[in-house]
C-alpha positions, 0 to 999 in steps of 0.5 A, a space after each residue: 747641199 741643203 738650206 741651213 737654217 739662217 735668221 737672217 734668211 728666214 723673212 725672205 719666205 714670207 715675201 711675194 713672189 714679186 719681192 722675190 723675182 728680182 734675186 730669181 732673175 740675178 741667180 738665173 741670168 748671171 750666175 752662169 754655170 755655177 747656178 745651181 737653182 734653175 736645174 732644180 725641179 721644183 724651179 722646173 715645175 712652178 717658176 714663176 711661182 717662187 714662194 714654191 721652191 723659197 728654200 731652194 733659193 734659200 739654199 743658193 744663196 748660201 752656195 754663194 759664201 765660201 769655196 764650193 768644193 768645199 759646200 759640196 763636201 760638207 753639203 752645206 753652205 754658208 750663213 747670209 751674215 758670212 757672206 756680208 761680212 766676207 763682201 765688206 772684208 774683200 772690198 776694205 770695209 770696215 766693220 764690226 762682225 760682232 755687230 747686227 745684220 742690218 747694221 752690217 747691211 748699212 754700213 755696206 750700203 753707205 759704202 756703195 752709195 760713196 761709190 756711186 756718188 763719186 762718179 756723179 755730176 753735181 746735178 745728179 747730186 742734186 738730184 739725188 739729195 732732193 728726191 731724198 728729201 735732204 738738205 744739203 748747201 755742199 755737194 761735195 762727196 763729204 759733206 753729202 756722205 756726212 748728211 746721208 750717215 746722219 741720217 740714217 743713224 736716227 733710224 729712217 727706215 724710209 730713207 734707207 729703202 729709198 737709197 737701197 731703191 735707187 741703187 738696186 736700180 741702177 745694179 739691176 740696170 747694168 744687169 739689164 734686169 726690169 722688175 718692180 716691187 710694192 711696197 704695201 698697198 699705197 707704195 710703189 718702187 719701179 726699178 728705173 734709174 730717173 737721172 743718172 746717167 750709166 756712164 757715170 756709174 762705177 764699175 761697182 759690181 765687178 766679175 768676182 760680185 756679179 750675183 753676190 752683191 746684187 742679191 745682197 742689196 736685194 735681201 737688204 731692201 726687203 728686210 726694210 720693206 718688211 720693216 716698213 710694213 709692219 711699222 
């Protein structure tokens, strides 16, 4: 099978290998016997050098959509929006498929968000609401729902980072997975999880999702990386 051409993909091979470690280490660590990227031989020859064998990630990650009997047949995968949309139809989220990526990617972002939320105590909403610089009396899961939507629709790219952050830290912790990415030259994002706790955390990565979602929120976060940067 080989990488197919995906706009929405093609960033990623612009991004350090540093961006790049915590998607390598989600494909290599828990993807188990249907990973197909660490018997690679440019995996083999130049990890950890990522940016070396970018397209043979590439080409995993669109291993991830569809039936894989199928994949090997037509020797392709499937587009990373696919993928997103088939994540946001089998965990009942609605969407417009016709509508952009990143807005896709938003939606599903305030979807995980809900989940973790509802599982937080009111100081960890707290928590959450001031390290996010939002004002908010009620710390009901609507009303912080409310802010976070507002929020987000006037296009703060910043905000968006921050959240994807923080539940990539907390996904990346239940995987046990450490990394940390820079944000420029002035910003750095450190996968720690600084006050929540685990066991209020949902189960939000179920078997079915183990690699799948994490590498979705992942490529989400860069994309506003990349945003942000060249803002």
């Amino acid at each position: 099978m080989a990488y197919l051409y995906d706009k929405d993909l093609e960033f990623l091979k612009n991004s350090t290998n540093n961006e790049l470690d915590a998607i390598v280490q989600i494909i290599t660590s828990n993807g188990k016997i249907t990973e197909q990227l660490s018997k690679k031989e440019n995996f083999r020859n130049h990890f950890p050098n990522h940016d070396k064998y970018i397209e043979d990630i590439l080409e995993e990650i669109q291993s991830f959509g569809g039936n894989s009997v199928l994949n090997f047949i037509r020797k392709k995968g499937v587009l990373y929006k696919e993928i997103l949309i088939d994540i946001c139809k089998n965990k009942k989220i609605k969407i417009n498929k016709d509508s952009r990526t990143r807005d896709i990617e938003k939606i599903f972002l305030l979807n995980m968000m809900q989940e973790l939320i509802e599982n937080m105590d009111l100081k960890e909403r707290k928590e959450l609401l001031d390290t996010a610089k939002i004002n908010s009396v009620d710390l009901s899961l609507v009303e912080i729902m409310k802010d976070l939507e507002n929020t987000l629709n006037e296009k703060n790219v910043h905000l968006e980072i921050y959240l994807l952050q923080f539940i990539n830290s907390v996904v990346l912790k239940k995987l046990q997975i450490e990394t940390t990415i820079k944000l420029g030259a002035q910003h750095l994002i450190k996968s720690v999880v600084p006050f929540i706790h685990l066991k209020t955390i949902a189960d939000i990565t179920g078997p079915a999702y183990r690699v799948t979602i994490p590498t979705v929120l992942q490529i989400s976060m860069l994309r506003r990386i990349k945003e942000f940067n060249e803002f």
